[in-house]
N, CA, C and O atoms as a Maestro MAE file, in Angstrom:
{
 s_m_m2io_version
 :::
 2.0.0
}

f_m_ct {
 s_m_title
 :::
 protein
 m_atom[280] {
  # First column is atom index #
  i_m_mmod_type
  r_m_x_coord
  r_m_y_coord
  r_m_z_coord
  i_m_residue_number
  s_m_chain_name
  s_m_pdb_residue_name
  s_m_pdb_atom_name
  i_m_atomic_number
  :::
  1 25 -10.433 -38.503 -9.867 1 A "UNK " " N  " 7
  2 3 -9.274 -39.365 -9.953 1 A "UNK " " CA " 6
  3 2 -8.702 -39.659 -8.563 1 A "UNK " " C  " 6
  4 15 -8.373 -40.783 -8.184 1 A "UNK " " O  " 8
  5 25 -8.622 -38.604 -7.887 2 A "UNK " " N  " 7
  6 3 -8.078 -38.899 -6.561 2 A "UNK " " CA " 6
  7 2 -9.147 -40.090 -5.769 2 A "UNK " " C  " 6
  8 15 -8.680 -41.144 -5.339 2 A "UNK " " O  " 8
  9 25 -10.238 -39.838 -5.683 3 A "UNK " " N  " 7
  10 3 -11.252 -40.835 -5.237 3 A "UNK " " CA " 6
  11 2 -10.978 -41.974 -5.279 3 A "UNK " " C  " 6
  12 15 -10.839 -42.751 -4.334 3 A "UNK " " O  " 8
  13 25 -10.849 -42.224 -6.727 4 A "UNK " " N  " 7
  14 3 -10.504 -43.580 -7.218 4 A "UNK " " CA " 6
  15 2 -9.415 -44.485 -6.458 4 A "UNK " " C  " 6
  16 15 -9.592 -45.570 -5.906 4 A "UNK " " O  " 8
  17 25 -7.977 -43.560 -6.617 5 A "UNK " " N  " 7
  18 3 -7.156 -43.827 -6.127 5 A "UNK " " CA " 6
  19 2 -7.070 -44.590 -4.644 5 A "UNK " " C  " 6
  20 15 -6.859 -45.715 -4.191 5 A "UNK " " O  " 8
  21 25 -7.406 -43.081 -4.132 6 A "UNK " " N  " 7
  22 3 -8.244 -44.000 -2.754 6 A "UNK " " CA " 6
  23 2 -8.592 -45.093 -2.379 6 A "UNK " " C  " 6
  24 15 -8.124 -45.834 -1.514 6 A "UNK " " O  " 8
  25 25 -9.968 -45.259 -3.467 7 A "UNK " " N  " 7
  26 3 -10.848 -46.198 -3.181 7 A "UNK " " CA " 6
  27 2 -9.758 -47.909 -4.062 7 A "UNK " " C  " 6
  28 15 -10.121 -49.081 -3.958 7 A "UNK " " O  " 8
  29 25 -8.885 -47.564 -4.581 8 A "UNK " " N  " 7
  30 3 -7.987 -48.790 -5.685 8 A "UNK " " CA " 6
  31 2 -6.993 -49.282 -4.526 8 A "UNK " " C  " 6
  32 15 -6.477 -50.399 -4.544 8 A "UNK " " O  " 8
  33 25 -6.744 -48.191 -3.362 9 A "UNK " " N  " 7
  34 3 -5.889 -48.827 -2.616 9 A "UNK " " CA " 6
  35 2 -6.200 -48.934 -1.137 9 A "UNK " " C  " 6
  36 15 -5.495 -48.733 -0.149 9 A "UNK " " O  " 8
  37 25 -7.411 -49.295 -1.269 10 A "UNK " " N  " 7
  38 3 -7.891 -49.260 0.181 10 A "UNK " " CA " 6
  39 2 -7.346 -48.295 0.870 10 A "UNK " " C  " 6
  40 15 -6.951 -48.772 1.934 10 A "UNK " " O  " 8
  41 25 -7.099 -47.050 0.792 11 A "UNK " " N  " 7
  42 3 -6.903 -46.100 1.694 11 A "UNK " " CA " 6
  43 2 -8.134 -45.446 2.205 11 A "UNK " " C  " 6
  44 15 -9.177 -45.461 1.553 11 A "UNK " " O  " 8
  45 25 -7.982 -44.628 3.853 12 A "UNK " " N  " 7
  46 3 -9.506 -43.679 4.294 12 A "UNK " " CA " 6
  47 2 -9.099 -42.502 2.913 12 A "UNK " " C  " 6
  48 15 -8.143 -42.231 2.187 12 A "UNK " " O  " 8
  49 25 -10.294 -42.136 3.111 13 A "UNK " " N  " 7
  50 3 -10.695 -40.726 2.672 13 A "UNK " " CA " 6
  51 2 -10.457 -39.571 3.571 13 A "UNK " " C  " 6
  52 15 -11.068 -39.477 4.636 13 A "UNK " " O  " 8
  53 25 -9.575 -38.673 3.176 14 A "UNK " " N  " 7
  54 3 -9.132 -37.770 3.570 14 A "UNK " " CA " 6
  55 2 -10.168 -36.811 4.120 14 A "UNK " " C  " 6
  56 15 -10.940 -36.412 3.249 14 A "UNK " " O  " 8
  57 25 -10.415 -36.279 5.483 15 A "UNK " " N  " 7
  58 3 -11.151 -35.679 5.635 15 A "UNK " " CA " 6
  59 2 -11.048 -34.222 5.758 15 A "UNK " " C  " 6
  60 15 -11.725 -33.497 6.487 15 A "UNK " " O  " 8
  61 25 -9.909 -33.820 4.776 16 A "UNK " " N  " 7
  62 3 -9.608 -31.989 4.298 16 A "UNK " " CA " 6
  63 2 -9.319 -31.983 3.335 16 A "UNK " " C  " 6
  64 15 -8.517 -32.790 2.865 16 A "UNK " " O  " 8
  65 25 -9.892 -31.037 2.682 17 A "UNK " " N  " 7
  66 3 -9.757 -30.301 1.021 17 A "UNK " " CA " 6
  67 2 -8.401 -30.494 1.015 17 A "UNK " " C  " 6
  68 15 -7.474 -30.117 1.732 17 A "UNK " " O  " 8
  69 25 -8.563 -31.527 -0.479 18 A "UNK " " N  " 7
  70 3 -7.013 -31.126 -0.979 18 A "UNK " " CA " 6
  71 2 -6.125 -29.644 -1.224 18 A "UNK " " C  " 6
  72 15 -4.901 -29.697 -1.346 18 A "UNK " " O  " 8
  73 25 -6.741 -28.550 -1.271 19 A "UNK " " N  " 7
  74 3 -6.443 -27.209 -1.243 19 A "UNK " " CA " 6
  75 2 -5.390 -27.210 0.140 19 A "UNK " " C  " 6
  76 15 -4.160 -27.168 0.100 19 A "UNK " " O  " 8
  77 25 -6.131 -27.260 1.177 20 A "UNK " " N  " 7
  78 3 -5.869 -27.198 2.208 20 A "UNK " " CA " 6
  79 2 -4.373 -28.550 2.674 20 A "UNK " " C  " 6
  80 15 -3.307 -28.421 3.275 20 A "UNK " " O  " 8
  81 25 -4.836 -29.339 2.233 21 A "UNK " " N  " 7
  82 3 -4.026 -30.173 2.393 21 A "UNK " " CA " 6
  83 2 -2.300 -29.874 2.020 21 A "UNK " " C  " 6
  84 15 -1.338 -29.989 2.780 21 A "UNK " " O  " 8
  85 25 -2.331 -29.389 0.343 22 A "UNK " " N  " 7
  86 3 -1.357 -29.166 -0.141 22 A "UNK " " CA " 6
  87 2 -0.735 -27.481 0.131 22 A "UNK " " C  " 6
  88 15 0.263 -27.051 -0.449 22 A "UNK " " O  " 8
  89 25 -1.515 -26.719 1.076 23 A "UNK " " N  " 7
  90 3 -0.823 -25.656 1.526 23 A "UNK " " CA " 6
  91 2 -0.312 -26.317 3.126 23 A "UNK " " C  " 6
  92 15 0.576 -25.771 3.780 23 A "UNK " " O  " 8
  93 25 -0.698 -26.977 3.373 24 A "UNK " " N  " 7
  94 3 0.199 -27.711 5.177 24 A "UNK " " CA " 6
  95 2 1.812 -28.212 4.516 24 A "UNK " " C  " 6
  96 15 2.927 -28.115 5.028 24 A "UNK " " O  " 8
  97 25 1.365 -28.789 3.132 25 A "UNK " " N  " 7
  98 3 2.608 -29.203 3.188 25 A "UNK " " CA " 6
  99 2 3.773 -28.167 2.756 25 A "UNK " " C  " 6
  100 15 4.961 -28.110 3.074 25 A "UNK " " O  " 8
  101 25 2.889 -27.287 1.819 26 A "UNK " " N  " 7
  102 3 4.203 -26.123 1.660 26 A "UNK " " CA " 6
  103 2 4.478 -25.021 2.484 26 A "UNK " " C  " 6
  104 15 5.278 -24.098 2.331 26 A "UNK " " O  " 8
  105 25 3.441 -25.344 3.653 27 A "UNK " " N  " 7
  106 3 4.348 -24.586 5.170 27 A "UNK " " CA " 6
  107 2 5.519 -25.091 5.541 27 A "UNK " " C  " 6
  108 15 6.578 -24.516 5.794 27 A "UNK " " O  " 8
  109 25 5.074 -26.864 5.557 28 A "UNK " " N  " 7
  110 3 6.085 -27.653 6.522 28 A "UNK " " CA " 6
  111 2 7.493 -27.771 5.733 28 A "UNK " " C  " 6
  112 15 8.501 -28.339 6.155 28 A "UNK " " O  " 8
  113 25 7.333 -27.084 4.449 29 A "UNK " " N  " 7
  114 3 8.687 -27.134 3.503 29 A "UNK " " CA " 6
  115 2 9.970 -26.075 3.775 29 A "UNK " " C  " 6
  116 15 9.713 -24.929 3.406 29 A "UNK " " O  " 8
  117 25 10.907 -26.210 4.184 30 A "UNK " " N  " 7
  118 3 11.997 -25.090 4.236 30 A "UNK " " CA " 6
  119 2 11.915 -23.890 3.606 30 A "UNK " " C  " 6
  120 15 11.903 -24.141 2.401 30 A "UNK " " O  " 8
  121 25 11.864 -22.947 3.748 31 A "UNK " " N  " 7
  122 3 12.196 -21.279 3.338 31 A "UNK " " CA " 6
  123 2 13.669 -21.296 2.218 31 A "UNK " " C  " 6
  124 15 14.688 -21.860 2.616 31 A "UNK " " O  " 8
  125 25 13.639 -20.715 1.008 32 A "UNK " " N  " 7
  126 3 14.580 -20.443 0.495 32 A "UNK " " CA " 6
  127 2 14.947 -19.328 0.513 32 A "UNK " " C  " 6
  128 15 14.249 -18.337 0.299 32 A "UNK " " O  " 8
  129 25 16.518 -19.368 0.870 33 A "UNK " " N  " 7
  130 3 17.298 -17.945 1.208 33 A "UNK " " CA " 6
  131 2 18.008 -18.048 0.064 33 A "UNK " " C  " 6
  132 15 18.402 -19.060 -0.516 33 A "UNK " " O  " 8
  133 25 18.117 -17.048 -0.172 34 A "UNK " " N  " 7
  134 3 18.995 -16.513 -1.786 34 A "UNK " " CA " 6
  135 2 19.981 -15.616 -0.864 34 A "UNK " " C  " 6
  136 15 19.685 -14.991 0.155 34 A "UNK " " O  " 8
  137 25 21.410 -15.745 -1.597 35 A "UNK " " N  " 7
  138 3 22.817 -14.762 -0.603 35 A "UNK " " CA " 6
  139 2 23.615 -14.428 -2.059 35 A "UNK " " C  " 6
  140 15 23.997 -15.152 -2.978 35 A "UNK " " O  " 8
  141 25 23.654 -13.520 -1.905 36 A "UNK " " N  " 7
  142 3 24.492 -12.843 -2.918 36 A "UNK " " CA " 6
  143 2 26.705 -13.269 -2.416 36 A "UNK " " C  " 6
  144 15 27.419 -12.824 -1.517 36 A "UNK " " O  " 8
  145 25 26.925 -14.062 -3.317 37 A "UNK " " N  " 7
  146 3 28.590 -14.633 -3.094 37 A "UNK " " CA " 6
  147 2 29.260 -14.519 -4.460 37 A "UNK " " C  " 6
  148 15 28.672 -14.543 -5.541 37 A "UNK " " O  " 8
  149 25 30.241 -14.422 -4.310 38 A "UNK " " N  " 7
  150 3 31.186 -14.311 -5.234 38 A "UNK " " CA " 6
  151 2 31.321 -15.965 -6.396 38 A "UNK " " C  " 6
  152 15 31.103 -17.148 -6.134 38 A "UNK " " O  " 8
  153 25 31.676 -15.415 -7.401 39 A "UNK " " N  " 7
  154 3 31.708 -16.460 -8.497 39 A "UNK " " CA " 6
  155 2 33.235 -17.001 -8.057 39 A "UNK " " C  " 6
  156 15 34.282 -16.353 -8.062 39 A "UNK " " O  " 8
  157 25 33.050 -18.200 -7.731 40 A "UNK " " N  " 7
  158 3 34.724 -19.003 -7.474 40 A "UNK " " CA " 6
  159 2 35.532 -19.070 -8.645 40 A "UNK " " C  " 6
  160 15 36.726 -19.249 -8.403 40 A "UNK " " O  " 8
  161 25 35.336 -19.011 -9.395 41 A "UNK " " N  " 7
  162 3 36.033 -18.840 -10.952 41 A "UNK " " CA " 6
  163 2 36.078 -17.809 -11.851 41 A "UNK " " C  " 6
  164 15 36.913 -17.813 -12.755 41 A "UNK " " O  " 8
  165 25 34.917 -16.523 -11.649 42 A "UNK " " N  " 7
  166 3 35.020 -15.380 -12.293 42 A "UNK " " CA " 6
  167 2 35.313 -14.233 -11.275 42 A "UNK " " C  " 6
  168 15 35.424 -13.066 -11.651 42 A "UNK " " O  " 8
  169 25 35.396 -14.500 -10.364 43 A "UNK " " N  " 7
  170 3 34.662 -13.804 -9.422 43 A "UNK " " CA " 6
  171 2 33.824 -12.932 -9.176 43 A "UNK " " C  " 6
  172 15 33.779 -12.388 -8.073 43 A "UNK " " O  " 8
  173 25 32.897 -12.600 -10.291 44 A "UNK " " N  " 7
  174 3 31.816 -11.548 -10.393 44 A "UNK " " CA " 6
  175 2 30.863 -12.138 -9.628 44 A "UNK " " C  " 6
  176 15 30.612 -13.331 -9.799 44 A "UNK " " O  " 8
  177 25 29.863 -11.009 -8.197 45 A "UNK " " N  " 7
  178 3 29.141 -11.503 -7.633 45 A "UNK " " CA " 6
  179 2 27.692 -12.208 -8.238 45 A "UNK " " C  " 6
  180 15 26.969 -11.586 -9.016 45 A "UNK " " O  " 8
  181 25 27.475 -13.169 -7.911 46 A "UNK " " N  " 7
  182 3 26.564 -14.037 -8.596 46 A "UNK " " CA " 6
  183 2 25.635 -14.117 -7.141 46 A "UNK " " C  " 6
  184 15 25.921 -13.861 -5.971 46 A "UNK " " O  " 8
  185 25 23.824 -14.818 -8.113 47 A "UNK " " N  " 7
  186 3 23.158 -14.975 -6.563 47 A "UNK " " CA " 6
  187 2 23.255 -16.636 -6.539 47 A "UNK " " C  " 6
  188 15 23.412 -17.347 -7.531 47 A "UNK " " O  " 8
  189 25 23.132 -17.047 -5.260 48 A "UNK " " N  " 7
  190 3 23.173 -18.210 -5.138 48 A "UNK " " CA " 6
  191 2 22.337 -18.945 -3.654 48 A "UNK " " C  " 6
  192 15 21.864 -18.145 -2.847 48 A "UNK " " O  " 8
  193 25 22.244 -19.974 -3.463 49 A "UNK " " N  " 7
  194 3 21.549 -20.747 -2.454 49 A "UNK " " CA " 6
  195 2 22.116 -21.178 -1.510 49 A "UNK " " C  " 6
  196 15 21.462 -21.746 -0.636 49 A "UNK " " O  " 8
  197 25 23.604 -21.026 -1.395 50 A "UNK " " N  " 7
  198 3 24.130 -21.710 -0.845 50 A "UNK " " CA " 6
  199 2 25.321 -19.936 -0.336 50 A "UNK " " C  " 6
  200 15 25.801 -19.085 -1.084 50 A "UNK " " O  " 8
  201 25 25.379 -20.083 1.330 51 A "UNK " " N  " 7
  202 3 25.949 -18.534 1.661 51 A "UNK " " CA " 6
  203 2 27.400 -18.807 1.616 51 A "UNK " " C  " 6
  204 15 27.707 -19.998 1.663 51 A "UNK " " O  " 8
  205 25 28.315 -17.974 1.538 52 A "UNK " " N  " 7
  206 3 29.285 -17.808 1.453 52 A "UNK " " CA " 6
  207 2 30.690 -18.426 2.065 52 A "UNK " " C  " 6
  208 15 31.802 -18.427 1.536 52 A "UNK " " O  " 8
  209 25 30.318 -18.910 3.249 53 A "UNK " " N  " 7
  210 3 31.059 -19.648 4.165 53 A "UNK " " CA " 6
  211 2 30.549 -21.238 3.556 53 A "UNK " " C  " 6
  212 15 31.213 -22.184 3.981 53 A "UNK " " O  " 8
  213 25 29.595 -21.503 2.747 54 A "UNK " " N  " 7
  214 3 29.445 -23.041 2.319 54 A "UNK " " CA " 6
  215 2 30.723 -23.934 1.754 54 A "UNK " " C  " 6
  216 15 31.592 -23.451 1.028 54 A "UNK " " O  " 8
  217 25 30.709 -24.894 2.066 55 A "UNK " " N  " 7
  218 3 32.229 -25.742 1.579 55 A "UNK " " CA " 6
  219 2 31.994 -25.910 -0.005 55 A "UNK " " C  " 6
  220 15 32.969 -26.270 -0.665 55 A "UNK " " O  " 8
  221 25 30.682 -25.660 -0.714 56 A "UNK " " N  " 7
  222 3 30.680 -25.749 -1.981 56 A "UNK " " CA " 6
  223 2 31.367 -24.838 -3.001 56 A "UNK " " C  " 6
  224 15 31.834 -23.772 -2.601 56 A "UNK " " O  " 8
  225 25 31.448 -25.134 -4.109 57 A "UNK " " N  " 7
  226 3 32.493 -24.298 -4.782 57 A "UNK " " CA " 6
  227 2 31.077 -24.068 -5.883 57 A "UNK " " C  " 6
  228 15 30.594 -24.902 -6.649 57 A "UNK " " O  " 8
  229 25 30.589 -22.475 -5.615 58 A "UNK " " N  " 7
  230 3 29.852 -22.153 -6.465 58 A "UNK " " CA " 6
  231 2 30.363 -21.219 -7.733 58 A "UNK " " C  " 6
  232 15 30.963 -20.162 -7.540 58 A "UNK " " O  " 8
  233 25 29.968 -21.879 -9.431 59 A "UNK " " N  " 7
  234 3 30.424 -20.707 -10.398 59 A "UNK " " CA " 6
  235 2 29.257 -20.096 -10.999 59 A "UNK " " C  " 6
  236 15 28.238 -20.673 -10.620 59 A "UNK " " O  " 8
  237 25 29.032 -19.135 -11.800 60 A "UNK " " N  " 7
  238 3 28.027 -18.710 -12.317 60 A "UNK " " CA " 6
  239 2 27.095 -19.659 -13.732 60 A "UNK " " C  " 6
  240 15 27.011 -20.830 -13.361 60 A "UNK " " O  " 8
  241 25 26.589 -19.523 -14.799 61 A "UNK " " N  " 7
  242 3 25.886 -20.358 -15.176 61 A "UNK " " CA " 6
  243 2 26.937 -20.156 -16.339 61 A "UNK " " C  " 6
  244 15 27.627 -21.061 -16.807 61 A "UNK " " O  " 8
  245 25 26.954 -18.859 -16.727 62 A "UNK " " N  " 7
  246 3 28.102 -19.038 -17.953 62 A "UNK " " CA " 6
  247 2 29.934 -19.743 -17.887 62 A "UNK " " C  " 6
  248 15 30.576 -20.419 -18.692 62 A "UNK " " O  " 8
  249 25 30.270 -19.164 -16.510 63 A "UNK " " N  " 7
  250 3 31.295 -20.326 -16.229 63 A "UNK " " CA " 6
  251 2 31.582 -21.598 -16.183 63 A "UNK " " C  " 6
  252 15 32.656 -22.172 -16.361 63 A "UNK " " O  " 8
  253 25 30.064 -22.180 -15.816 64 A "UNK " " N  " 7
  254 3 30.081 -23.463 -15.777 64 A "UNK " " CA " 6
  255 2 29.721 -23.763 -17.190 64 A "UNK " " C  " 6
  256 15 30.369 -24.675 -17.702 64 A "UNK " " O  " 8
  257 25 28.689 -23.096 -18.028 65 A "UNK " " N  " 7
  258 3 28.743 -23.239 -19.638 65 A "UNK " " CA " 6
  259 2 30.234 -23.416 -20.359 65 A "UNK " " C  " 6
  260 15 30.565 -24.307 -21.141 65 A "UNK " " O  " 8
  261 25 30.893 -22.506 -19.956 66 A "UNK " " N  " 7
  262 3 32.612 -22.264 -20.646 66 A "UNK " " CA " 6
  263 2 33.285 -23.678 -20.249 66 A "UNK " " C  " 6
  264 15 33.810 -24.383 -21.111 66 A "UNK " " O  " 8
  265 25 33.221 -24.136 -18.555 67 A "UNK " " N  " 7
  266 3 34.105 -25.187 -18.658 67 A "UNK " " CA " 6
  267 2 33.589 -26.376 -18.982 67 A "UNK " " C  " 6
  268 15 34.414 -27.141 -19.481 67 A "UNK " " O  " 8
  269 25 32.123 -26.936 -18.827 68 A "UNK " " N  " 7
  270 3 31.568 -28.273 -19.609 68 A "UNK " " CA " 6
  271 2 31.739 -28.070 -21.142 68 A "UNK " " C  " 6
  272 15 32.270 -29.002 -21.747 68 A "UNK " " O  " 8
  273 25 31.332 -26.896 -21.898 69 A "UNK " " N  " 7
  274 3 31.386 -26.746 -22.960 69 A "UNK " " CA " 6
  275 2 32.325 -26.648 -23.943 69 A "UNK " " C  " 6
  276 15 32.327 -27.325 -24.971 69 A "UNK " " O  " 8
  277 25 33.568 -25.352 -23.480 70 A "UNK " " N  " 7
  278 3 34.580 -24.804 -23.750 70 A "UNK " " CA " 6
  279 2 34.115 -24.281 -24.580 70 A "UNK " " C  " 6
  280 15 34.776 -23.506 -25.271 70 A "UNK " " O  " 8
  :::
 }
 m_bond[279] {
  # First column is bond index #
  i_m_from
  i_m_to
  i_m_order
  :::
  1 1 2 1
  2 2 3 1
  3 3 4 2
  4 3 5 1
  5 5 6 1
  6 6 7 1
  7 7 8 2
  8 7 9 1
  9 9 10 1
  10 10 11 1
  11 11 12 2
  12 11 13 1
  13 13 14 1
  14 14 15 1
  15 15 16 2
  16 15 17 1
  17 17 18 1
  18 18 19 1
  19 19 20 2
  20 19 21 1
  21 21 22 1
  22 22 23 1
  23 23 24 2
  24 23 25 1
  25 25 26 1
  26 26 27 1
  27 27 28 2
  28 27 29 1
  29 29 30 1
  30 30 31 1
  31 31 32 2
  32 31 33 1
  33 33 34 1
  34 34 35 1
  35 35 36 2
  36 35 37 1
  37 37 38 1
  38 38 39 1
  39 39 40 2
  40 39 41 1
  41 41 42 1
  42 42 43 1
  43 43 44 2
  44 43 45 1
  45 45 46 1
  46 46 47 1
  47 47 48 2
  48 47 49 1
  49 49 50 1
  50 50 51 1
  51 51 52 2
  52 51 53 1
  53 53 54 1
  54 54 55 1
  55 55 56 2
  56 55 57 1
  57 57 58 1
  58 58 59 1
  59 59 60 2
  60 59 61 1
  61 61 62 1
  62 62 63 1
  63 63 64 2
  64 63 65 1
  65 65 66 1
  66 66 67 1
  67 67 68 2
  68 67 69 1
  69 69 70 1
  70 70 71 1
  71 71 72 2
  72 71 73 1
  73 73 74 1
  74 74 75 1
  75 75 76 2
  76 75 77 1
  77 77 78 1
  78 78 79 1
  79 79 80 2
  80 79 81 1
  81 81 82 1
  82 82 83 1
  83 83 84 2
  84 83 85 1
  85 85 86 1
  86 86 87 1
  87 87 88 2
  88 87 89 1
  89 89 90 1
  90 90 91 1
  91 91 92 2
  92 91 93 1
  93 93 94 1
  94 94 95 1
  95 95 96 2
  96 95 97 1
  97 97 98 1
  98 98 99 1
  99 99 100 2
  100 99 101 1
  101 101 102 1
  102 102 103 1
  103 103 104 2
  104 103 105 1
  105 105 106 1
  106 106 107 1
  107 107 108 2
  108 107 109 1
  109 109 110 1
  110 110 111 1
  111 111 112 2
  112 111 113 1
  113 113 114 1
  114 114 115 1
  115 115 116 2
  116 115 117 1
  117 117 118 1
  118 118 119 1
  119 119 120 2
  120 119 121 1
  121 121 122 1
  122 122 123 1
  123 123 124 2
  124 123 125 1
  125 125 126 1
  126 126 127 1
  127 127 128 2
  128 127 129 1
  129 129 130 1
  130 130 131 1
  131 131 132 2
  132 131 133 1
  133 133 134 1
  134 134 135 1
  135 135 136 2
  136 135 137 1
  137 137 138 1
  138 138 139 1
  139 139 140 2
  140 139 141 1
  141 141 142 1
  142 142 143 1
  143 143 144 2
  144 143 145 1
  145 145 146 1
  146 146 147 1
  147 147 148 2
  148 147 149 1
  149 149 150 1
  150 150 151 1
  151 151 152 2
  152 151 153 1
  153 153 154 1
  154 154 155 1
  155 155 156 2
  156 155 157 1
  157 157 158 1
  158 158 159 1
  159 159 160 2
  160 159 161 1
  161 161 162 1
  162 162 163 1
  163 163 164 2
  164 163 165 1
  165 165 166 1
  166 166 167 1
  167 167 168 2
  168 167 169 1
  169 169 170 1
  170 170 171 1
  171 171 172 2
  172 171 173 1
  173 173 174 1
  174 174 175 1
  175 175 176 2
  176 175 177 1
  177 177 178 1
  178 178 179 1
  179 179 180 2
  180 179 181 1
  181 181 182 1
  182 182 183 1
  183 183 184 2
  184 183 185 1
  185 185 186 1
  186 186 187 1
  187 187 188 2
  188 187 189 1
  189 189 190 1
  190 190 191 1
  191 191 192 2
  192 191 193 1
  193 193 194 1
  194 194 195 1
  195 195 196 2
  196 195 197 1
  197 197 198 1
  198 198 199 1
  199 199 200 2
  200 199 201 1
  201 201 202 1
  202 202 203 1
  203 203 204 2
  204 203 205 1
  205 205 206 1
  206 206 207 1
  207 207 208 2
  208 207 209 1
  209 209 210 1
  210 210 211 1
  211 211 212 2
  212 211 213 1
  213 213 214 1
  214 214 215 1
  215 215 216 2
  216 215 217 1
  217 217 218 1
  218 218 219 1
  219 219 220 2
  220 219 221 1
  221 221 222 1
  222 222 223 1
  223 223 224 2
  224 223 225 1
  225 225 226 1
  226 226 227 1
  227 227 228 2
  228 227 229 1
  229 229 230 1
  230 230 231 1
  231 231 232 2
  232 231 233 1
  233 233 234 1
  234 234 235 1
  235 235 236 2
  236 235 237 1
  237 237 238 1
  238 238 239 1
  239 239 240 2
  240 239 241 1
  241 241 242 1
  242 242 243 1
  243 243 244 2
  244 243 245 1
  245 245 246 1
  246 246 247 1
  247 247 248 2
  248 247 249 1
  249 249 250 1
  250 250 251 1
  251 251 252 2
  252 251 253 1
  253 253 254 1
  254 254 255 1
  255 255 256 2
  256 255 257 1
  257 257 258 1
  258 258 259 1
  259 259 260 2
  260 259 261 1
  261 261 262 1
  262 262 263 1
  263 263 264 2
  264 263 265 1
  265 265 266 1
  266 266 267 1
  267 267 268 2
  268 267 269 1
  269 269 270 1
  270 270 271 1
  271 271 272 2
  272 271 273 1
  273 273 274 1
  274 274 275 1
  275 275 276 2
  276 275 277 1
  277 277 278 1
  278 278 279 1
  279 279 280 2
  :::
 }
}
């Protein structure tokens, strides 16, 4: 299928294993840091992506369940 593709859009042919190919790109991808911060609304520590000093206002999954939901 990939061939095809290729060959449907006049593109070259790649001359490295797609294997290879698709591990360059998940080098060149950012590192995820996980930081343990406080729940802005429960305040029970929750993990999150975003560290503690972030301007975002992070709540846990059930807090945010309680207030979309009630």
């Amino acid at each position: 299928m990939e061939l095809e593709f290729y060959r449907k859009n006049s593109l070259p042919l790649p001359r490295r294993h797609p294997d290879a190919r698709h591990a360059d790109r998940i080098q060149r991808r950012p590192g995820r840091d996980f930081f343990i911060r406080t729940c802005d609304k429960t305040k029970e520590e929750i993990l999150s992506v975003y560290p503690e000093n972030s301007p975002f206002r992070v709540i846990s999954e059930e807090a945010f369940m309680q207030e979309v939901y009630g």
